[in-house]
C-alpha positions as CSV (number, residue, x, y, z in Angstrom):
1,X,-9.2,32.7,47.2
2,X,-7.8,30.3,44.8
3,X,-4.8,31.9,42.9
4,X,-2.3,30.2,40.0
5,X,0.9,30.3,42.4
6,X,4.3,29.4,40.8
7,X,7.5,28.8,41.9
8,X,10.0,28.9,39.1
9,X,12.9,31.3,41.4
10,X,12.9,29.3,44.2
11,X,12.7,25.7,41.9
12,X,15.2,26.6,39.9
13,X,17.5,28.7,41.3
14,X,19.9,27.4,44.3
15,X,18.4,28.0,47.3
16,X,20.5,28.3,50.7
17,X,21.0,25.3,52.5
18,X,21.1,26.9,55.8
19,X,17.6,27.7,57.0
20,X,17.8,29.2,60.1
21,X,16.9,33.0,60.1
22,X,20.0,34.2,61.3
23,X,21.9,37.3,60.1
24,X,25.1,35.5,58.5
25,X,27.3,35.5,54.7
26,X,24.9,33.3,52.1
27,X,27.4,31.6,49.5
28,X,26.3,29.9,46.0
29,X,22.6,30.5,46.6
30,X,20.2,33.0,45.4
31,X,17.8,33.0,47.8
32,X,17.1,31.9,51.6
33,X,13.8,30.5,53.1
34,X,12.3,32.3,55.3
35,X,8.6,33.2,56.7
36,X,7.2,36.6,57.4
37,X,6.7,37.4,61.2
38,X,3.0,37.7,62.5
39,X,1.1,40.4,63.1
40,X,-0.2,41.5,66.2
41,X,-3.8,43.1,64.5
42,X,-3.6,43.7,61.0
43,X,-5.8,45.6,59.7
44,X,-6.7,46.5,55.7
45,X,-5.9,50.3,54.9
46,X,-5.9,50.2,51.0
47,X,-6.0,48.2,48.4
48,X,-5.3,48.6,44.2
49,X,-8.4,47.0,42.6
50,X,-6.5,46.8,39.1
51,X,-3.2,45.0,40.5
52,X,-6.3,42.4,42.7
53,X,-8.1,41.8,39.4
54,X,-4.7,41.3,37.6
55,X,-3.8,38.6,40.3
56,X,-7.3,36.9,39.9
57,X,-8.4,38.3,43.1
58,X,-12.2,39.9,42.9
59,X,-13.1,42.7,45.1
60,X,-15.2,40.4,47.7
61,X,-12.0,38.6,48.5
62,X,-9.9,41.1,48.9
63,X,-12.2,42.2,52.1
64,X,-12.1,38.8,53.2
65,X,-10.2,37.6,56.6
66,X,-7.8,35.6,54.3
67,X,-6.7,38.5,51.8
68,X,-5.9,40.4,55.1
69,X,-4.0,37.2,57.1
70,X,-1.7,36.2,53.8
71,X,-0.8,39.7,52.8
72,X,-0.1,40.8,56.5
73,X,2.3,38.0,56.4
74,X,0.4,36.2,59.1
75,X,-0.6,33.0,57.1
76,X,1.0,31.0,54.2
77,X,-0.8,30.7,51.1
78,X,-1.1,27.3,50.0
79,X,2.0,25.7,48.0
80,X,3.9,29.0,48.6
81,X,7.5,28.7,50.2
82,X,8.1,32.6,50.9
83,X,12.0,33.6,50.6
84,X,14.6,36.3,50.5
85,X,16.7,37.4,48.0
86,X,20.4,37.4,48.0
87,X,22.3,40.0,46.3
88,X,25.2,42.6,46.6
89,X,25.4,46.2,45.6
90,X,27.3,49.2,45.2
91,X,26.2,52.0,47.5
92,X,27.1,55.9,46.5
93,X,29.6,54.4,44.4
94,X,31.5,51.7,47.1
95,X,31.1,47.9,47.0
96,X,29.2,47.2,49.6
97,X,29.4,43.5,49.8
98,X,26.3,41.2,50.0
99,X,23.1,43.1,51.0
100,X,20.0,41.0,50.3
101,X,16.4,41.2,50.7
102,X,16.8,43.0,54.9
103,X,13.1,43.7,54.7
104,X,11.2,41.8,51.8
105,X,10.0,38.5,52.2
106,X,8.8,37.2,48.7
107,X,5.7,34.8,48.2
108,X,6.2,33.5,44.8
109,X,4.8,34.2,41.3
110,X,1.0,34.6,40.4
111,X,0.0,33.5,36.7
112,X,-3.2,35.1,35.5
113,X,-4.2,36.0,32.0
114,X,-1.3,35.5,30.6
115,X,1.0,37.6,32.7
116,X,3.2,36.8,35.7
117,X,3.7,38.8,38.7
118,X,5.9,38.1,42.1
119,X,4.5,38.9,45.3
120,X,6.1,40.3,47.7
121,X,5.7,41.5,51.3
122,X,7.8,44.6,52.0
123,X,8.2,44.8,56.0
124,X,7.1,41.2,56.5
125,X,10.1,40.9,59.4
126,X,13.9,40.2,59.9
127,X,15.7,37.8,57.8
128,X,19.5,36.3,57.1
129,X,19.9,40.0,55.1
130,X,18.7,42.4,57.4
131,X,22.0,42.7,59.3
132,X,21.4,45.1,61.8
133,X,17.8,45.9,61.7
134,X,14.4,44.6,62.5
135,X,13.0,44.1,58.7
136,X,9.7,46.1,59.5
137,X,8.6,48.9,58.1
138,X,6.4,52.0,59.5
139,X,3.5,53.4,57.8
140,X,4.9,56.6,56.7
141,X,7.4,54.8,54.8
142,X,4.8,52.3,53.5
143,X,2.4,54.7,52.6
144,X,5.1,56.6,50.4
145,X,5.6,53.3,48.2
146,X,2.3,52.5,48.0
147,X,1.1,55.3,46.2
148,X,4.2,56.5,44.3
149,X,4.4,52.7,42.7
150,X,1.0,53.6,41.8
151,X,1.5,57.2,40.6
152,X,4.8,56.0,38.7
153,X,2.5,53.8,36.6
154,X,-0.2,55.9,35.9
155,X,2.5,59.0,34.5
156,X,3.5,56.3,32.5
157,X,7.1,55.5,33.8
158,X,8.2,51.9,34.1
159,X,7.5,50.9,37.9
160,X,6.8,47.9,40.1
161,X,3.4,48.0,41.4
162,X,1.6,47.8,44.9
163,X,-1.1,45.7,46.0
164,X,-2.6,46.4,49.5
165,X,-1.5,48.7,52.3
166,X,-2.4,46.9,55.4
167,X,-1.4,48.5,59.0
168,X,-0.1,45.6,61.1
169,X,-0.9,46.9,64.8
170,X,2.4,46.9,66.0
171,X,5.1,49.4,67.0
172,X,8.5,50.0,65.0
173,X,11.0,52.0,66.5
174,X,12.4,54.5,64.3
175,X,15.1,57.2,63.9
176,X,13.7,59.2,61.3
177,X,16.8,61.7,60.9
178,X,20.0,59.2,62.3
179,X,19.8,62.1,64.9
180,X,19.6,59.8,67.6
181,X,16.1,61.2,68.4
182,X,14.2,57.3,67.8
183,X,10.7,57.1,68.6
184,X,7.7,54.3,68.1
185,X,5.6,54.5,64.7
186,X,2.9,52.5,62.9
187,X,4.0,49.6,61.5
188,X,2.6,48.6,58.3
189,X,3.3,45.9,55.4
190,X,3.2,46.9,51.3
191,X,2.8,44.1,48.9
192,X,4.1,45.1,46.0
193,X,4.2,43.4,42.7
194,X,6.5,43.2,39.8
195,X,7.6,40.5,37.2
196,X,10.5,40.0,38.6
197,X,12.4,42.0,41.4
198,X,15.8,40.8,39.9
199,X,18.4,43.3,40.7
200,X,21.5,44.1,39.3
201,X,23.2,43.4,42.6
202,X,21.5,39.8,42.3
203,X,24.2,39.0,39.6
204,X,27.4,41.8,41.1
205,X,27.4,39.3,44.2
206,X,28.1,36.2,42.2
207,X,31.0,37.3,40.4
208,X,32.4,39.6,43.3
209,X,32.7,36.1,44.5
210,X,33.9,34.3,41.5
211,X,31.0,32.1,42.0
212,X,30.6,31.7,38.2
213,X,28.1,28.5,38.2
214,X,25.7,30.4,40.3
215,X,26.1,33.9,38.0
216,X,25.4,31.4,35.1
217,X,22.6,29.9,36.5
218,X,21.2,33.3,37.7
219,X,21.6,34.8,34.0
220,X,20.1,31.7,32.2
221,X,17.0,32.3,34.0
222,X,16.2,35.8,33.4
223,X,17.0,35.4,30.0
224,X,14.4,32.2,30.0
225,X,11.2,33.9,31.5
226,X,11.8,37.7,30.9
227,X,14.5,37.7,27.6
228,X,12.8,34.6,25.9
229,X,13.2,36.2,22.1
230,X,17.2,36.3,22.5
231,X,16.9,32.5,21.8
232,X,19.1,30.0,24.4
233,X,21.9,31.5,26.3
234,X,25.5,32.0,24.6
235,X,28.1,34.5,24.8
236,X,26.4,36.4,22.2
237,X,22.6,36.3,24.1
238,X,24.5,37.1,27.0
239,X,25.6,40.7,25.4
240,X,22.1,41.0,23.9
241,X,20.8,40.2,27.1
242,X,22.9,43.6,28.5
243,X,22.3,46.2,25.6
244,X,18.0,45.3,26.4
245,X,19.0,46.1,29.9
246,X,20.6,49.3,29.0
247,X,17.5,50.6,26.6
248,X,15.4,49.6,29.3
249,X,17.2,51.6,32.1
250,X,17.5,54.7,29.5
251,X,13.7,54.2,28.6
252,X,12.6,54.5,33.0
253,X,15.7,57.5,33.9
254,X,14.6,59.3,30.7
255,X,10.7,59.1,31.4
256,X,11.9,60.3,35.4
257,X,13.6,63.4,34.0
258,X,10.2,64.3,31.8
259,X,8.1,64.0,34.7
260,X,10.7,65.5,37.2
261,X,11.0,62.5,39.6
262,X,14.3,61.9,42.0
263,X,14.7,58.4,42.8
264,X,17.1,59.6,45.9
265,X,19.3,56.1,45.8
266,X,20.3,54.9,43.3
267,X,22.7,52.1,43.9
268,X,23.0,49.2,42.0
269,X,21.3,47.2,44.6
270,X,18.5,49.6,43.8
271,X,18.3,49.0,39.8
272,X,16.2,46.5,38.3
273,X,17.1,44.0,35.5
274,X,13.9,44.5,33.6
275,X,14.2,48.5,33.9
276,X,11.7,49.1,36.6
277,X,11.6,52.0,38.8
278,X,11.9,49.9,42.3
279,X,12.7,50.9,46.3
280,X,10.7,54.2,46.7
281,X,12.9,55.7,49.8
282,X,13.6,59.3,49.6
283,X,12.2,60.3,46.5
284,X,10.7,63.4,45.3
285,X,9.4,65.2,42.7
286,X,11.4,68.5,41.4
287,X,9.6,72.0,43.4
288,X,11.5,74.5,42.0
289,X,13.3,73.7,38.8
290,X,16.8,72.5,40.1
291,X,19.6,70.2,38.8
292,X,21.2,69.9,41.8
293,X,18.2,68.9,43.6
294,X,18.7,65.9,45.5
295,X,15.8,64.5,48.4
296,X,18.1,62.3,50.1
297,X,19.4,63.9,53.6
298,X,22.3,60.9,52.9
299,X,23.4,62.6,49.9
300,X,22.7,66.0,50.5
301,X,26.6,67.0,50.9
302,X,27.9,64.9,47.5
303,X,24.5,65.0,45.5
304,X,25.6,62.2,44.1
305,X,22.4,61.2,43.2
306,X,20.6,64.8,42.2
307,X,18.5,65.3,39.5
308,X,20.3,66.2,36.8
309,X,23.2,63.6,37.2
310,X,20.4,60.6,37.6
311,X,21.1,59.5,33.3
312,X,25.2,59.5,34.1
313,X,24.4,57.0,37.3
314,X,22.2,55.3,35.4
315,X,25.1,54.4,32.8
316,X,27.2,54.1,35.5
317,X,25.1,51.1,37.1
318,X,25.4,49.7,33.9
319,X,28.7,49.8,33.6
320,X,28.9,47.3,37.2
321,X,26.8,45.3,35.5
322,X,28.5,44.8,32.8
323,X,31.6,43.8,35.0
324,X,30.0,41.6,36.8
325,X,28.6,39.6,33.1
326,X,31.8,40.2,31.8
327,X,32.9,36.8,33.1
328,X,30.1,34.6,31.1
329,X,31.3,36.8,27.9
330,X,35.0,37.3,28.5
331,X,35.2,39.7,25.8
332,X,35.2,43.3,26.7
333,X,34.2,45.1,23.1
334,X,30.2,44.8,22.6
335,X,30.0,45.9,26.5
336,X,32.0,48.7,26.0
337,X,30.3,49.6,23.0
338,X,26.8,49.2,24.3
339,X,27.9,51.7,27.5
340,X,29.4,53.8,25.1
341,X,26.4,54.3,22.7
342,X,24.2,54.9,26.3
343,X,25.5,58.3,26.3
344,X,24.6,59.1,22.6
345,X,20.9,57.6,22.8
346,X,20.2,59.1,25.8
347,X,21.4,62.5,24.9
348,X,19.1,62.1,21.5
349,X,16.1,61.1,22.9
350,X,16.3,63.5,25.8
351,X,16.3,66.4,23.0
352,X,13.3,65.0,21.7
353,X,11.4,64.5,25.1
354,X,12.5,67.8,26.2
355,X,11.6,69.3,22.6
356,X,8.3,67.3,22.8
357,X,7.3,69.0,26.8
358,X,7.5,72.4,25.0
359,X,5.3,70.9,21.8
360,X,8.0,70.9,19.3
361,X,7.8,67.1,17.5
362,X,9.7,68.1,14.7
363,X,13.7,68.7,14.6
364,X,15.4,72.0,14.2
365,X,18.9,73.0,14.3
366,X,17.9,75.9,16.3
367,X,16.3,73.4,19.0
368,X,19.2,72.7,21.2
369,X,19.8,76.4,21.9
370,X,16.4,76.8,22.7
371,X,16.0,74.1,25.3
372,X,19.2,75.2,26.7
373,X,18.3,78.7,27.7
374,X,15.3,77.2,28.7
375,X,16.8,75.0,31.6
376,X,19.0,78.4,32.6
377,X,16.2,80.9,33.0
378,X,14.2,78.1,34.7
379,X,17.1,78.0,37.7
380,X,17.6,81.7,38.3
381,X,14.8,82.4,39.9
382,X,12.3,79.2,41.6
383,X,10.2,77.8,39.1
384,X,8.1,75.1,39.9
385,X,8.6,72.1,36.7
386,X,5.1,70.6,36.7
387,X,3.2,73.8,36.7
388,X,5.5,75.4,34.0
389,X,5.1,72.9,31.8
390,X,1.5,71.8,32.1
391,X,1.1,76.2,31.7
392,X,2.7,76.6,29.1
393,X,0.3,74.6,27.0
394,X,-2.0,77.7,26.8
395,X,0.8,80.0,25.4
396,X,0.0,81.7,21.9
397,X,2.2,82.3,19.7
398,X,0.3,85.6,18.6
399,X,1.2,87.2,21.9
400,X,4.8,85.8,23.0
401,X,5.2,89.0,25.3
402,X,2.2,87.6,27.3
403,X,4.5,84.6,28.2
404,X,5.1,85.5,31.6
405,X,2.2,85.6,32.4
406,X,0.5,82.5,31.2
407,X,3.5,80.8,33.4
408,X,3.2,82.8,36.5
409,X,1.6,80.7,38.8
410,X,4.9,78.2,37.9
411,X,7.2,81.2,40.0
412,X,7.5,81.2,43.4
413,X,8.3,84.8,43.2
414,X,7.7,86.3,40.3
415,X,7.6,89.8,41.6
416,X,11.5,89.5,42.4
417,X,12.4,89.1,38.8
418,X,14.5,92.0,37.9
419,X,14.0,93.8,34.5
420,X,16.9,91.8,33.0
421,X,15.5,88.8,33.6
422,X,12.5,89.6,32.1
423,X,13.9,90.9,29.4
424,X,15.8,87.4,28.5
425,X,12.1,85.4,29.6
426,X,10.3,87.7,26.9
427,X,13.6,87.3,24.3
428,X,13.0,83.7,25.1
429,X,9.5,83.5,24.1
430,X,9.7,85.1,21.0
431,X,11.9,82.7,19.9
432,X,9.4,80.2,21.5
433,X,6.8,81.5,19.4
434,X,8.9,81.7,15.8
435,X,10.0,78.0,16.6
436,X,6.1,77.2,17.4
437,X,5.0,78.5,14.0
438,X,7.4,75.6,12.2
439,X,5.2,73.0,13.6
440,X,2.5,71.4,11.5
441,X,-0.2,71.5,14.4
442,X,-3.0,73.6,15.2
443,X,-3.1,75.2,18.7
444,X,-6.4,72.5,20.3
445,X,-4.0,69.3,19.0
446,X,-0.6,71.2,20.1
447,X,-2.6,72.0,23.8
448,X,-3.5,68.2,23.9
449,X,-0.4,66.8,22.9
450,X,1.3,68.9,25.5
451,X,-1.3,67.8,28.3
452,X,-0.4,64.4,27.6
453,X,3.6,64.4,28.0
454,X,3.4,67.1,31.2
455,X,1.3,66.1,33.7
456,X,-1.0,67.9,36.0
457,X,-0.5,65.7,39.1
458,X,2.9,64.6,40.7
459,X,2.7,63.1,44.1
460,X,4.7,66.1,45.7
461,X,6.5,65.1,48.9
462,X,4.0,67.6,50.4
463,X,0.8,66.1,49.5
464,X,2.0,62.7,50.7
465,X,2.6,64.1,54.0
466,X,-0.2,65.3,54.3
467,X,-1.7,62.0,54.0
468,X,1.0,60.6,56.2
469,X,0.1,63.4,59.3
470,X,-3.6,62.4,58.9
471,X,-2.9,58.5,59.1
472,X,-1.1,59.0,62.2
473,X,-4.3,60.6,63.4
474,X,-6.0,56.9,62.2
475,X,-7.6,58.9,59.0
476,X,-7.0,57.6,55.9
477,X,-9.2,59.4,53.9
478,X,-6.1,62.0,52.4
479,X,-4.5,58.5,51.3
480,X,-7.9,57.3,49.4
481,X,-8.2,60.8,47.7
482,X,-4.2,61.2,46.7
483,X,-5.2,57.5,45.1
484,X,-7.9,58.7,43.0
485,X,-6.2,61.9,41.7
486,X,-2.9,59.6,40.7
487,X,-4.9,57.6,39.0
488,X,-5.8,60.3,36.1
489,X,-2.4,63.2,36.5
490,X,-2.7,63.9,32.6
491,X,-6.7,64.7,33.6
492,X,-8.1,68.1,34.5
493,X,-9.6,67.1,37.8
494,X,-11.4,69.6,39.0
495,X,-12.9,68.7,41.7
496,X,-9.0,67.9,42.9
497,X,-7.4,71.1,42.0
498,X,-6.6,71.7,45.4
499,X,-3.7,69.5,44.8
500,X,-2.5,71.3,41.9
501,X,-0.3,74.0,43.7
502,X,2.9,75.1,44.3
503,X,4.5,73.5,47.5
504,X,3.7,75.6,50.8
505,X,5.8,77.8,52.5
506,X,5.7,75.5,55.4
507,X,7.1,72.2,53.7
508,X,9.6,74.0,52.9
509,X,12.1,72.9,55.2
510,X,9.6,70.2,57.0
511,X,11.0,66.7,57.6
512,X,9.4,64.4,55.0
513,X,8.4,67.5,52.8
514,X,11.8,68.4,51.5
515,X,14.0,66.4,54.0
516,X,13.8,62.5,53.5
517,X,16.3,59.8,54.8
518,X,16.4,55.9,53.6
519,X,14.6,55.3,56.5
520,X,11.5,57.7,55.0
């Protein structure tokens, strides 16, 4: 397995001088050496043939022993000097001081037809980040990234990517809850894969520090292998450099709203600089249509990071980046300005998206009302997003009082809707309808274009547990098939309709169903 390795972070970027893996402060460097700890018997679970043949790795290698020892983190590949990343972040809004890569150990960057991709082994062991943990991971947690990266990319939204699931033979102690009831799991590894996994914390820990040179150095670099068209580095490439960053973050928050996905943590730490959806802890996708929703047991009493509120964090992330560049630009105006148009973009295009889930792709005054008494009727009563939306494709507008019950299977009880609710659903659809009939489109190309914005298939927290309950079991057969269903969620399936179902009454309140921690 010969593969096109480069080094350009850890060549070019300082590195830490000190290279003992020890839990310690790591000053004017970027990163810190350090190799993955071995694996007691790792065995290969899963593996993403598109990311392998994107890497230059053909399917008879990645069954070979090699694959399975480098991407276990229990060999080296050749040339490669693995390392962790240094960086800070702001956690549910508070500084938290330097962070760092606690449980990602990363291998370098692969070149192969023309695109770049870093490597990197997520659970690969302890390192001078992981403060008070162990740096492993379990393969509940590992299963959950490895096929939401997956499913991310195939909806369509901005994500890093995952490359083999491989189950390490070892036991990690976990507390699942922080209830102090700890008990021994799986332990498994995730490669995952991504053109960079630059954060925004990797540049908020240079100039928390005042350590200017090693911001500069830091900046210069992204803007030379992932901002190449903004030209060499100035104080005016450095505000460009920001206001791509922004449309970037606005493009992946904007694309999680349409398709109803909760990141769960969104701290800065957890924000990447080339507007990737990256760190899949408690995430979820909205059940019943909710605002407020939030997955994360963490948040659950501030909701800082619910559904609804996930565009204002976004700008607010932005806005601690932009503090921490300010010091390279030291002038406040085009970051302000570029924060300040965030909110006016986002609040456009979301009109459109929203407009374009219900099949409106032209612009009407009447619109915003519309959409607005949309989103209220949708939280009297439990509606489930997906199946609303993907529904309502088969609405016609010759029979609006029917609209009820083309959407019913979308209610979780739609026999406890009272007459004056719906009333205002029916009032709502007629207006549907009338709005419907302004559009240039003939029901077969409005149903299509519908049934490619709302998808079919979200990676409920449900389904994943399921997969997660039999894996414990040692079948993985639940994880193979959830893999072939996200690869197609615009698709009809049928042969997979099974998974196109409300969430059951008994995930309701089940711990990795509805309640998820950061250590899920």
């Amino acid at each position: 397995m010969k593969l096109n390795l480069k080094n350009t972070f850890s060549k070019e970027l300082p590195a830490d001088t000190n290279t003992e893996n020890s839990r310690r402060q790591v000053t004017a460097a970027c990163f810190s050496f350090v190799n993955p700890k071995k694996t007691a018997k790792p065995e290969l679970l899963h593996v993403v043939p598109s990311m392998a043949h994107a890497l230059g790795i053909s399917e008879e290698e990645t069954q070979s022993k090699g694959f399975l020892e480098i991407f276990s983190g229990n060999a080296i590949l050749p040339s490669s000097k693995p390392y962790a990343m240094c960086y800070g972040g702001h956690q549910f809004g508070n500084w938290a001081g330097q962070l760092g890569d606690g449980r990602a150990i990363n291998l370098g960057e692969i070149e192969h037809l023309g695109q770049r991709w870093a490597l990197q082994l997520k659970g690969a062991g302890e390192t001078p980040y992981s403060r008070s943990a162990d740096g492993l991971a379990v393969l509940r947690s590992s299963i959950r990234e490895y096929l939401c990266s997956e499913a991310m990319h195939y909806l369509g939204v901005p994500t890093t990517r995952a490359l083999s699931l491989i189950l390490t033979g070892d036991k990690v102690l976990r507390d699942v809850l922080y209830n102090g009831n700890a008990a021994y799991e799986k332990g498994a590894v995730v490669t995952r894969l991504a053109p960079s996994f630059i954060r925004f914390g990797n540049f908020e820990i240079f100039s928390s520090r005042n350590d200017i040179a090693t911001l500069k150095k830091l900046t210069d670099y992204t803007i030379k292998y992932f901002y190449p068209h903004l030209g060499e580095p100035s104080k005016k490439v450095y505000v460009s450099f920001f206001k791509e960053v922004a449309e970037k973050s606005l493009e992946m928050v904007l694309n999680w709203q349409r398709v109803g996905f909760v990141h769960g943590v969104m701290n800065t730490d957890n924000m990447s600089i080339l507007g990737l959806t990256i760190d899949y802890g408690p995430y979820g996708w909205l059940e019943g249509y909710d605002l407020g929703w939030t997955p994360n047991t963490t948040d659950s009493q501030h909701k800082r990071y619910r559904y609804g509120n996930q565009p204002q964090v976004v700008q607010w992330n932005l806005y601690q980046l932009a503090n921490a560049l300010y010091p390279l630009i030291e002038e406040a105006e085009g970051l302000e300005q570029i924060l300040h148009d965030f909110s006016t973009n986002y609040d456009c295009k979301e009109q459109k998206m929203l407009a374009s889930k219900l099949g409106l792709f032209t612009t009407k005054q009447e619109d915003a009302k519309l959409l607005h008494t949309l989103q209220e009727l949708l939280q009297i009563i439990e509606v489930d997003m997906t199946i609303f939306y993907r529904d309502l494709a088969a609405f016609k507008v010759d029979n609006p009082l029917d609209g009820l019950q083309v959407v019913q299977n979308a209610f979780y009880a739609i026999n406890e809707l009272t007459l004056d609710v719906k009333e205002k659903w029916n009032i709502w659809f007629k207006d549907y309808a009338e709005r419907i009939k302004q559009e240039n489109l003939s029901a077969k190309e409005r149903i299509e274009k519908m049934n490619k914005i709302n998808p079919k298939y979200v990676l409920r927290n449900y389904m994943v547990q399921v997969a997660i309950d039999a894996a414990d079991k040692g079948n993985y057969s639940v994880v193979n098939e959830l893999f072939n269903v996200i690869l197609n969620p615009y698709n009809e399936q049928p042969k997979y309709t099974k998974w196109y179902a409300k969430r059951p009454e008994w995930a309701r309140n089940k711990v990795g169903c509805s309640m998820l921690s950061c250590s899920s």
